[in-house]
N, C-alpha and C positions, 0 to 999 in steps of 0.2 A: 453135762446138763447145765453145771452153772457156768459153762466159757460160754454159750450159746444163749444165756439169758442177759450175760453182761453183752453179749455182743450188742445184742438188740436193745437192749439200756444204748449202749454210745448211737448205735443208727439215730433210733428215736431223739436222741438229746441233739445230734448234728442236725438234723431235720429241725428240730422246733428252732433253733440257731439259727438256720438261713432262712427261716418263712420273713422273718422282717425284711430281709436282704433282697428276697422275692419280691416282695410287695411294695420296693420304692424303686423309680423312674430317676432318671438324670436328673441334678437339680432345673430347677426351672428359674432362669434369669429374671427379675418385673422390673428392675431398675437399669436403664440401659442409656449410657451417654456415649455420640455417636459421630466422628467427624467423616468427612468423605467429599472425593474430588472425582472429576468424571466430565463427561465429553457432552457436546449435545450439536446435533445436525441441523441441518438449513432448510430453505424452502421459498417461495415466493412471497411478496410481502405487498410490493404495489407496482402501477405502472402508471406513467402519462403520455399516451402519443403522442400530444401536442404542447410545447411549452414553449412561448415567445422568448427569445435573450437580445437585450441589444445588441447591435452588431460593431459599434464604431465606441472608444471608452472614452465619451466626453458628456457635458450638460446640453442640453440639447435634442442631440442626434432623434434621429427618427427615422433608422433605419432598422428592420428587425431580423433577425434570422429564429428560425425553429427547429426546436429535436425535441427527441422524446427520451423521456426519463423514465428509471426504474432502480429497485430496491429489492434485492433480493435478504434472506435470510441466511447468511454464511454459516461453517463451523465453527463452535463457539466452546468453551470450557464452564465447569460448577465448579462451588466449594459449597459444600453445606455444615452447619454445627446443627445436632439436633437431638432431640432426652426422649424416652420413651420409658411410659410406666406401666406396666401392667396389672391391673388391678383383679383380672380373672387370668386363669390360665392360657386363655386365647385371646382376650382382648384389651388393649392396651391406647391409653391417650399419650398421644404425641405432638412435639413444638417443632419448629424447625426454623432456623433461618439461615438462607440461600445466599451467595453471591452469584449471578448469571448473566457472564459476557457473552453477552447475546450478540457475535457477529453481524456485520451485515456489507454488502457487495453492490457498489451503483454501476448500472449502465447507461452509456447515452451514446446516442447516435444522431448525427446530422436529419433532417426532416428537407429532403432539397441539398442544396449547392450554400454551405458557405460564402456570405458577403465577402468581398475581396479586401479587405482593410489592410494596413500596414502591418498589422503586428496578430492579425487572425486572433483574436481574440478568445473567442466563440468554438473557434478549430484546437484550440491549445486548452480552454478551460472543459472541452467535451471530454479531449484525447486522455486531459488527466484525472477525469472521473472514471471511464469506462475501465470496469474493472479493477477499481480502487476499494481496497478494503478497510470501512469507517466501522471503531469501536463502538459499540453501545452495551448500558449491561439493564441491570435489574436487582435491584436487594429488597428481596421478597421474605415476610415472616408469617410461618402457615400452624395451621393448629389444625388437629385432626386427629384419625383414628386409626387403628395398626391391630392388624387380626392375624394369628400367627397358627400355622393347621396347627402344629406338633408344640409340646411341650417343654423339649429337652434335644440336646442334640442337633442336628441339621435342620433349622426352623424354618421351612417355607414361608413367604407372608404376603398380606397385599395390604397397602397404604395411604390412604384418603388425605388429601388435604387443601387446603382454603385460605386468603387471609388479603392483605393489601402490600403493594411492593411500589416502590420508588423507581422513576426511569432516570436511568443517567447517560449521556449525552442525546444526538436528535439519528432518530430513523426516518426524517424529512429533508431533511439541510442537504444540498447541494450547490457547492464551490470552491471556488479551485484559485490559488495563489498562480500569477501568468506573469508576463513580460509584456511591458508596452511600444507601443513605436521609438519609446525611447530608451528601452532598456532598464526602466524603473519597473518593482515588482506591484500586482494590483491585485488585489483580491474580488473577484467576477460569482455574483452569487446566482445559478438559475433558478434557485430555491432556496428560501430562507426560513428560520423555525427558531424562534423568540425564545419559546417554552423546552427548553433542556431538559429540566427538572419537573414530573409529572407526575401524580398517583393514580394507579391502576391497580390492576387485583388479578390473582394468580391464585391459581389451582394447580394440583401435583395428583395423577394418579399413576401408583406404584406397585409393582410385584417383586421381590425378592428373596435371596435366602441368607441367612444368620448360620456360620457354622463356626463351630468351639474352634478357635486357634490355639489357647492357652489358659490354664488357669485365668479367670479374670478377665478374659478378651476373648472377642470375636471378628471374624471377618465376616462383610458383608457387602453382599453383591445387587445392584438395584436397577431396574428400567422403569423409566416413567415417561406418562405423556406429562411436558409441560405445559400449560395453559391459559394463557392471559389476553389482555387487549394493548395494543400497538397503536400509537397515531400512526394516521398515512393519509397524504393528500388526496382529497376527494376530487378537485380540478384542478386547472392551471392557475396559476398566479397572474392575476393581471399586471405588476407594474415587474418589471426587470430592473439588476442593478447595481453598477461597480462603486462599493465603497470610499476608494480613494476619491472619487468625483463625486461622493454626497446624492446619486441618486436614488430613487425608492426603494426599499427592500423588498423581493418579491414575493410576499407569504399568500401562502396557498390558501382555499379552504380546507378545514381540517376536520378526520371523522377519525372511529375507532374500530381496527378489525381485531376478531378474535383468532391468534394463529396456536397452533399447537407443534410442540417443538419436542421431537422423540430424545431421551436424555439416558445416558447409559453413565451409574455412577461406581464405584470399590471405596469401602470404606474400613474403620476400625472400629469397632467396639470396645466401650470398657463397661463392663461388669459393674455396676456400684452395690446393686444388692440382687438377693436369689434364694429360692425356696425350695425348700425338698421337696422333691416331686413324690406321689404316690399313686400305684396303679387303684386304690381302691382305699 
């Protein structure tokens, strides 16, 4: 009688011992600092049927020839740094800021038959745009919001974010370093773009997951639409123009398109701070 009372004394005593153990979740991460690199795909950005080039490289001339110009959206790469706190157990404010070499790929094609000049000018600076891939990027700083379903563990999420970003070099500029009748190099511009350096604004919408790699770290996996405005020529340029010979630079009218650019990133997590989770 009395093995059978102690027994049920230690059950009981095991029992009241693991109800704490019961009643806590994985810790729950709220302080999370976050670096990550990732890839982002292309798409169409602008076109111009019609763009006049002189035809012959001197002061003067007044011969023209025509093509048509365009800018596609290449494959491009991220870096992001970015902190997330969490201040409930699902929702959390986050900073971020991007690097985003935002590819880009010129076409041009003759409009007609090529002026006949000595050194084709016109035929040499199309040939080596077409298909020529010109860097541009973006360093974008976003502020926004990070809602996580789960607690602990494999954290699914989806991620808002906003802010102003810098353009760096031109998604306008078209020209091409060529050879002249005499063998001298000449830089032949069909399109010219003053403003390099421009402020725009970018948005980031994201889904991801957050899973435990190790104590103190995470790995995380992220797709977002990127989403900003781009200069691109609204028409042609009226004046054409080869530098070495001082004549006009050909700058376009200039407008803003909104392009969205699908972005796939992996990254690491570190841990800074985390709270025990409890089911109740």
């Amino acid at each position: 009688m009395r093995s059978r009372r102690a027994a049920a004394g230690a059950a009981l005593a095991l029992l009241a011992a693991s109800a704490p153990l019961a009643a806590q979740t994985p810790d729950q991460p709220t302080l999370i600092f976050s670096i990550s690199a990732g890839y982002m795909t292309g798409g169409r950005l602008w076109s111009l049927d019609r763009q006049l080039a002189i035809a012959v490289a001197f002061p003067g001339a007044n011969q023209w020839d025509t093509v048509a110009l365009a800018r596609d959206l290449a494959h491009g790469f991220a870096a992001t740094l970015s902190a997330t706190y969490f201040r409930t157990p699902h929702f959390g404010l986050s900073a971020e800021v991007g690097f985003f070499g935002i590819g880009t790929t010129s076409r041009c094609g003759p409009v007609g038959a090529f002026t006949l000049t000595a050194a084709r000018e016109n035929a040499q600076t199309c040939a080596a745009l077409n298909g020529d891939n010109l860097r541009a990027n973006a360093v974008g700083i976003l502020g926004g919001l990070t809602y996580r379903l789960t607690k602990g563990g494999v954290q699914p999420y989806v991620r808002v974010g906003i802010g102003p970003a810098i353009l760096g070099g031109s998604f306008i500029e078209e020209s091409a370093d060529v050879l002249d009748a005499n063998g001298d190099g000449v830089l032949v511009y069909f399109l010219s773009d003053q403003n390099h350096k421009e402020l725009t604004w970018m948005a980031s919408l994201g889904v991801g997951l957050m899973m435990p790699l190790a104590p103190g770290y995470q790995l995380r996996a992220e797709y977002r639409n990127l989403i900003t405005a781009l200069p691109y020529p609204t028409g042609p340029a009226l004046d054409t123009g080869v530098v070495a010979v001082g004549e006009g630079l050909p700058q376009p009218p200039v407008g803003w398109r909104t392009v969205r650019i699908p972005t796939f990133t992996v990254g690491l997590d570190v841990v800074l701070e985390r709270k025990r989770g409890h089911r109740y």
